[in-house]
DRENFI-463424 format. One line per 2 residues: number of its first residue (from 1); their letters; for each residue y, x, z of C-alpha. Coordinates in steps of 0.25 Angstrom, whole numbers, plus 2048, in hexadecimal, padded with zeros to 3 digits. Layout:
REM DRENFI-463424
NUM	a	Y:X:Z; ... .
//
This chain:
REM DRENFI-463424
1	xx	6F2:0DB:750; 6FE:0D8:757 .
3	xx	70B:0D1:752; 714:0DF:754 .
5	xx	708:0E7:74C; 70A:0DD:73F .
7	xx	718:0DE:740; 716:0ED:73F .
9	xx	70E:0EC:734; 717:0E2:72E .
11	xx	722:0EC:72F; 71B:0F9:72C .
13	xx	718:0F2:720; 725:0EF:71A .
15	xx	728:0FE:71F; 71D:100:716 .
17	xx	723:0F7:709; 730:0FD:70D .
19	xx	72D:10C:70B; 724:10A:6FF .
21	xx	72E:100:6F8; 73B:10A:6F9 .
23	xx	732:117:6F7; 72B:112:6EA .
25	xx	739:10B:6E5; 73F:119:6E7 .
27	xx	736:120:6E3; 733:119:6D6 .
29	xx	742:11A:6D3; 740:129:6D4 .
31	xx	733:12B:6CF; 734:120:6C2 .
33	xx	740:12A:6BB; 738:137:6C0 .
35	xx	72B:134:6BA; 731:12F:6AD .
37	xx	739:13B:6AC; 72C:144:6AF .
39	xx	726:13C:6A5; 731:13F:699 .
41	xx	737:14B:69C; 72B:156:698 .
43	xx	72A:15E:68E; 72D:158:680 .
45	xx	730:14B:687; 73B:140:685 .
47	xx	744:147:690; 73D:154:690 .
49	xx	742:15E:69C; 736:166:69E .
51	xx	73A:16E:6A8; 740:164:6B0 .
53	xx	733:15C:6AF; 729:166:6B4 .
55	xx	734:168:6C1; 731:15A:6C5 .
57	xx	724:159:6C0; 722:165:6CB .
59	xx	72B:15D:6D3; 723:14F:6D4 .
61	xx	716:156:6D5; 71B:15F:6E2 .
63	xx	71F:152:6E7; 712:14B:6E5 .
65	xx	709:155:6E8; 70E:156:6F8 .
67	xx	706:14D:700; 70F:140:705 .
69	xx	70E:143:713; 712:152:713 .
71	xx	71E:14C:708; 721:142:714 .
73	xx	724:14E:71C; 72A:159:713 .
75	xx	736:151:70E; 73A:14B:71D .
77	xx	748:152:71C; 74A:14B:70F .
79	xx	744:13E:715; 74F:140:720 .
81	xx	759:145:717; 757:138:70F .
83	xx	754:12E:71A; 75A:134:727 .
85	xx	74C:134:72D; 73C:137:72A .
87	xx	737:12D:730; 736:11D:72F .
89	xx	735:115:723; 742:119:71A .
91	xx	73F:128:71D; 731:127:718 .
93	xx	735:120:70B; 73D:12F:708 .
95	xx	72E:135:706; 727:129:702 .
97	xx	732:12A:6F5; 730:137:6F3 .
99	xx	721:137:6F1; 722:12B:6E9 .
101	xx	72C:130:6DF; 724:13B:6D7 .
103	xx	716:132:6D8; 71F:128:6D2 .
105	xx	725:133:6C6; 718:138:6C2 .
107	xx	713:12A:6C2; 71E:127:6B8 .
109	xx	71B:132:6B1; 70D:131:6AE .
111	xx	70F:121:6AB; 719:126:69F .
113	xx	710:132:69A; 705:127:697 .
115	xx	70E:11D:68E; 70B:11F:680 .
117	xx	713:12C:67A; 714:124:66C .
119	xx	71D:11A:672; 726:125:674 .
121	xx	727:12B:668; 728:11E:663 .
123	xx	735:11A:66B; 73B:12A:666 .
125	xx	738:125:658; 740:118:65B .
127	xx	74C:121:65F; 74A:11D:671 .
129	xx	752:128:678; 748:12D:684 .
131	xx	74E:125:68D; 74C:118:686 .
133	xx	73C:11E:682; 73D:11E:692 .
135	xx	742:111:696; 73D:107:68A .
137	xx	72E:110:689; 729:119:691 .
139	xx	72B:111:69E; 729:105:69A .
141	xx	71B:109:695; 717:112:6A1 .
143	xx	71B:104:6AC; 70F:0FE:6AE .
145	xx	707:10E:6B2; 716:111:6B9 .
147	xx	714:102:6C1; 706:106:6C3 .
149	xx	70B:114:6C8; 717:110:6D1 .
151	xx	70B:104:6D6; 702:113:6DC .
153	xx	70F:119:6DF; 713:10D:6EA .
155	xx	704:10D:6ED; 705:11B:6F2 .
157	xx	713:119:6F8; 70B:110:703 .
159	xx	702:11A:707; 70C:124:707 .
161	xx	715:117:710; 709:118:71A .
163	xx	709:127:719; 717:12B:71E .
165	xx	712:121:72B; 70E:12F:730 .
167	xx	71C:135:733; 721:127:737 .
169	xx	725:121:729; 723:113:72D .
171	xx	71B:109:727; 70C:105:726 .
173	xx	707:113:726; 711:115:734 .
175	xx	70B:107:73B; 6FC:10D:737 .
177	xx	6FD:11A:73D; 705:116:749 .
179	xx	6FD:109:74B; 6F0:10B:744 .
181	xx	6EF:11B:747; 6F6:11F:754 .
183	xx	6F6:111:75C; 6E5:110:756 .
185	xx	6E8:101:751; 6DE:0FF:746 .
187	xx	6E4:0F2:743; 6F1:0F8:743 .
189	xx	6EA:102:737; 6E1:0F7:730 .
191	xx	6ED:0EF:72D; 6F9:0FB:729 .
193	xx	6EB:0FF:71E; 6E9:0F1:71A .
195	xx	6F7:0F0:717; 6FA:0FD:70F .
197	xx	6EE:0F7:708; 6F3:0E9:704 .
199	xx	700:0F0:6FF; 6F9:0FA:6F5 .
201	xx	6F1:0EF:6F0; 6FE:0E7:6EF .
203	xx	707:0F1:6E9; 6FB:0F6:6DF .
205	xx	6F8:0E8:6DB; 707:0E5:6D8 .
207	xx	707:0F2:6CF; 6FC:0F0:6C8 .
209	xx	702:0E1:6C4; 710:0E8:6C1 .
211	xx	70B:0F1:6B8; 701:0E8:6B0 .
213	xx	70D:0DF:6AC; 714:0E8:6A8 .
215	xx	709:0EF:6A0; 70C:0EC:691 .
217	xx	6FD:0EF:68B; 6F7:0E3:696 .
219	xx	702:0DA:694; 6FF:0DA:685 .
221	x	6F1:0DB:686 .
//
């Protein structure tokens, strides 16, 4: 492989980073306070607002139920709208963030579903208003499956980074089809795969450490 060819790698790589790192950060900004609320605001619940609920339960599921490359092209006026172009790095983090926001909410949501109800009812008997149940119990009990969560959610933000290299998003999955695909340069290929691959296995095993330290049952174990 030639000294340009790793440079290209080199640099389709950092694209890579690039998009994933601003796409996940944005979309956990969004998703983190959208899935708690999904999560408290049902019926009965410490912010109950049913109705409101069930419109953006309606609205994460239609979000998540379009499949990512049609999501890519559906929303390009808003992508231009956002970024001033549709295509290139920058423009592809606008549907890398909008995928990534209601996967990351319901992932949120399920985490604080599963901590224990008595330790609610137990901060209501202690007089915490719901926002201080929110902050001081409910979160603090559901990090280590809301790490684990945001761990799949960057996991799938990769693939979906290699994905939007069909309509020219930049990054590994660009360099592969380019390269690899339309320039029939199986090294080209082998070495955008094995480097989607070290980066999963990076980014899970990271995860997976984050959310064992902050697991209280293992650390008292």
């Amino acid at each position: 492989m030639s000294h340009q060819l790793f440079l290209l790698l080199a640099e389709a790589t950092l694209d890579t980073l690039y998009m994933v790192a601003l796409s996940g950060a944005i979309g956990t900004a969004l998703g983190l306070p959208l899935g708690v609320w999904l999560a408290t605001s049902g019926q009965g619940e410490l912010l109950a607002a049913p109705l409101f609920n069930r419109i953006g339960g309606v609205l994460v599921n239609a979000t998540r139920s379009t499949p990512f490359i049609i999501l890519v092209v559906a929303i390009i006026p808003f992508t231009r709208l956002v970024a001033g172009t549709s295509i290139g790095t920058s423009a592809a983090i606008v549907p890398l963030t909008v995928a990534a926001t209601p996967f990351i909410a319901r992932i949120v949501e399920t985490a604080i579903r599963e901590v224990d109800r008595g330790l609610v009812e137990a901060a209501e008997t202690m007089g915490a208003t719901p926002l201080q149940i929110i902050a001081k119990v409910l979160v603090p009990e559901a990090l280590p499956g809301i790490l684990l969560g945001l761990t799949l959610a960057i996991v799938s933000l990769i693939g979906y980074s290699a994905m939007v290299g069909a309509v020219g998003g930049g990054g590994l999955g660009d360099l592969g089809i380019r390269y690899g695909y339309q320039r029939f340069m199986p090294e080209v290929m082998a070495a955008v795969v094995l480097l989607l691959i070290v980066l999963v296995q990076g980014i899970q095993s990271l995860g997976e450490r984050l959310a064992r330290r902050v697991n209280k049952r293992l650390r008292t174990a």
